[in-house]
DRENTIPA-874564 format. One record per atom (N, C-alpha, C): x, y, z; residue in one letter. Coordinates in steps of 0.1 Angstrom, whole numbers, padded with zeros to 4 digits, always signed. Example, Ala and Ser with C-alpha at 12.3 -4.5 7.8 and 13.67 -1.06 7.14 Angstrom:
2
+0132-0057+0078A/+0123-0045+0078A/+0132-0033+0078A/+0128-0022+0071S/+0137-0011+0071S/+0129+0000+0079S/
# end
This chain:
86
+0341-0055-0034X/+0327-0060-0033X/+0318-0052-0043X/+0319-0037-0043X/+0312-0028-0055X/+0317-0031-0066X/+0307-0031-0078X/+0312-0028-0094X/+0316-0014-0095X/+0320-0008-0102X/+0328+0004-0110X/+0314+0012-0109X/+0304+0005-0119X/+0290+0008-0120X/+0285+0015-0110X/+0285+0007-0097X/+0280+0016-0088X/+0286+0027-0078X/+0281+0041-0085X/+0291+0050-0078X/+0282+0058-0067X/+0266+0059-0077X/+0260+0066-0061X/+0253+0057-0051X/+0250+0064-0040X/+0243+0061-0031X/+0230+0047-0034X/+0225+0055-0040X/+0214+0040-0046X/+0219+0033-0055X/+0231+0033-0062X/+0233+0024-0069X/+0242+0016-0057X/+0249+0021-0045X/+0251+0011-0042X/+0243+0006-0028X/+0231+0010-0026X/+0224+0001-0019X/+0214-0009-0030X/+0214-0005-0038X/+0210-0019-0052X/+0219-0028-0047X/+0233-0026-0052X/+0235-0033-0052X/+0241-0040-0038X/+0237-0038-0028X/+0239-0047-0016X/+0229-0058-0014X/+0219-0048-0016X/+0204-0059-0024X/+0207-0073-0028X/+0209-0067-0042X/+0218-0076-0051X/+0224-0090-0046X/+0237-0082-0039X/+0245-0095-0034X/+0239-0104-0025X/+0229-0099-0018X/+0223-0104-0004X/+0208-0104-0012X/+0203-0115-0019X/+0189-0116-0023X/+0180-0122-0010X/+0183-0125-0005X/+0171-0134+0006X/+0175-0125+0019X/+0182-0113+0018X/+0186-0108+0037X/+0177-0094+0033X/+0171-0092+0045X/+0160-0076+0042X/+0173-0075+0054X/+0171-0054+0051X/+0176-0048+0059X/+0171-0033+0063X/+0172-0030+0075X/+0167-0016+0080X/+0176-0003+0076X/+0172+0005+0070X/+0181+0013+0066X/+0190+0017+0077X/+0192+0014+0088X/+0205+0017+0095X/+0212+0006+0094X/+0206-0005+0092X/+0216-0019+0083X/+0226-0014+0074X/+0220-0011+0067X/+0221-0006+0049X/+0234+0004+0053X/+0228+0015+0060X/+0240+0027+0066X/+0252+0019+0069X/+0258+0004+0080X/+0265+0000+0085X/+0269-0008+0077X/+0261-0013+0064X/+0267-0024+0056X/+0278-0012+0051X/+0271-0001+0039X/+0280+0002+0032X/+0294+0008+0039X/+0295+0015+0051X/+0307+0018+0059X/+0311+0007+0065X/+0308-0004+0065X/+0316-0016+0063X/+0329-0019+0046X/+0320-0013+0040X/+0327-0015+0025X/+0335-0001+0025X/+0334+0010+0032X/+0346+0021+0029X/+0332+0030+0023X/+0321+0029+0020X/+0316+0041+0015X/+0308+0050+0027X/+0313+0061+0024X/+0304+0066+0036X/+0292+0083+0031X/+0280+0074+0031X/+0269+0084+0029X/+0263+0087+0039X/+0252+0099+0039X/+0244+0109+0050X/+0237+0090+0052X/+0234+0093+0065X/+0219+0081+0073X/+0206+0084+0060X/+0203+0095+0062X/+0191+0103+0048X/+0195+0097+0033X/+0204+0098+0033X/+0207+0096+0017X/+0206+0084+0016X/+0208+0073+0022X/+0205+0057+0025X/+0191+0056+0026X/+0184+0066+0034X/+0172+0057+0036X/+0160+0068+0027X/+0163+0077+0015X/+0156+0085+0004X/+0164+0073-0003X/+0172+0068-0005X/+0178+0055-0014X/+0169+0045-0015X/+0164+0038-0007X/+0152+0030-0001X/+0144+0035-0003X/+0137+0044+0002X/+0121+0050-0003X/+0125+0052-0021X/+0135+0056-0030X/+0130+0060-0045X/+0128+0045-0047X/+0139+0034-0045X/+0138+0021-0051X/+0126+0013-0046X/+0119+0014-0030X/+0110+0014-0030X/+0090+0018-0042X/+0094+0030-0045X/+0088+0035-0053X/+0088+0033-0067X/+0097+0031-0068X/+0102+0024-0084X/+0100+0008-0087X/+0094+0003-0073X/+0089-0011-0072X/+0101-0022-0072X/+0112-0017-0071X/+0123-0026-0064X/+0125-0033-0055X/+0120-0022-0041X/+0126-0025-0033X/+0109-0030-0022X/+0107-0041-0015X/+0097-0039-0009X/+0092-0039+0009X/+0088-0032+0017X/+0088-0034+0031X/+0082-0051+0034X/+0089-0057+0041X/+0087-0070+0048X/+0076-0069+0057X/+0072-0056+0063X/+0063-0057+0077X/+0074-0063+0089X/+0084-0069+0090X/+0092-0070+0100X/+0096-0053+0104X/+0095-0052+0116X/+0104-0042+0125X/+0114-0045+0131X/+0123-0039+0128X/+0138-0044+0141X/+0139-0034+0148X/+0150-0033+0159X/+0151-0022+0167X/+0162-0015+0157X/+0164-0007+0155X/+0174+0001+0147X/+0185+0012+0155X/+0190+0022+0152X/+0197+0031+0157X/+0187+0038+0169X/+0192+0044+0179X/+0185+0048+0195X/+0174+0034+0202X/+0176+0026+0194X/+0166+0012+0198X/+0152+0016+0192X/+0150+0019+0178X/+0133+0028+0179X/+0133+0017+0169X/+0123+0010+0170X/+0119+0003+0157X/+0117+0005+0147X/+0122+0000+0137X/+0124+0004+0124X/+0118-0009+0114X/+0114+0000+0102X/+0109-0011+0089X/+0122-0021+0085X/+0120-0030+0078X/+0132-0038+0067X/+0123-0038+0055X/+0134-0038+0045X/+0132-0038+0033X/+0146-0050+0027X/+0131-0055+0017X/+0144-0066+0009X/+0135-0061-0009X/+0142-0074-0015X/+0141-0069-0031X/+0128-0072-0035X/+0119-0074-0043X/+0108-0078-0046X/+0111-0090-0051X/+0098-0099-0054X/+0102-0111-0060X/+0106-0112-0079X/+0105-0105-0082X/+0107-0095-0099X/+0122-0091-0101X/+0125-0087-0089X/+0142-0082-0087X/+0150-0098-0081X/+0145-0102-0071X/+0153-0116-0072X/+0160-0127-0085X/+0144-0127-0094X/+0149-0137-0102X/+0155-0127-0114X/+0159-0118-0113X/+0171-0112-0125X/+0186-0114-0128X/
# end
């Protein structure tokens, strides 16, 4: 599912992004996607992954809350509409 390309952490929550243009996800999403794929990073390093690409105007909060990991409600983030059509 990963390119070569993406070796770190934010490169490969880009690129789950990526694959998935229209799905927002909670960074404990994000955590379960990539250990679905065999990668396994810190919970933190996933969700400082999300806040730089956030900041870098990638990535943007939906205002949806889900219940996330302990059931505590959590933000989603999906791609901006700038990052979609690329």
């Amino acid at each position: 599912m990963f390119t070569k390309a993406a070796e770190t952490c934010q490169a490969l929550v880009l690129e789950v992004f990526k694959l998935n243009p229209d799905k927002d996800f909670t960074p404990y999403e994000m955590y379960q996607q990539l250990i679905k794929q065999g990668r396994s990073y810190p919970r933190s390093s996933v969700q400082r992954s999300i806040t730089d690409l956030t900041i870098e105007g990638i990535l943007i909060k939906t205002g949806e809350r889900r219940k996330g990991e302990f059931h505590v409600a959590t933000n989603a983030w999906k791609l901006t509409n700038k990052q979609n059509e690329i």
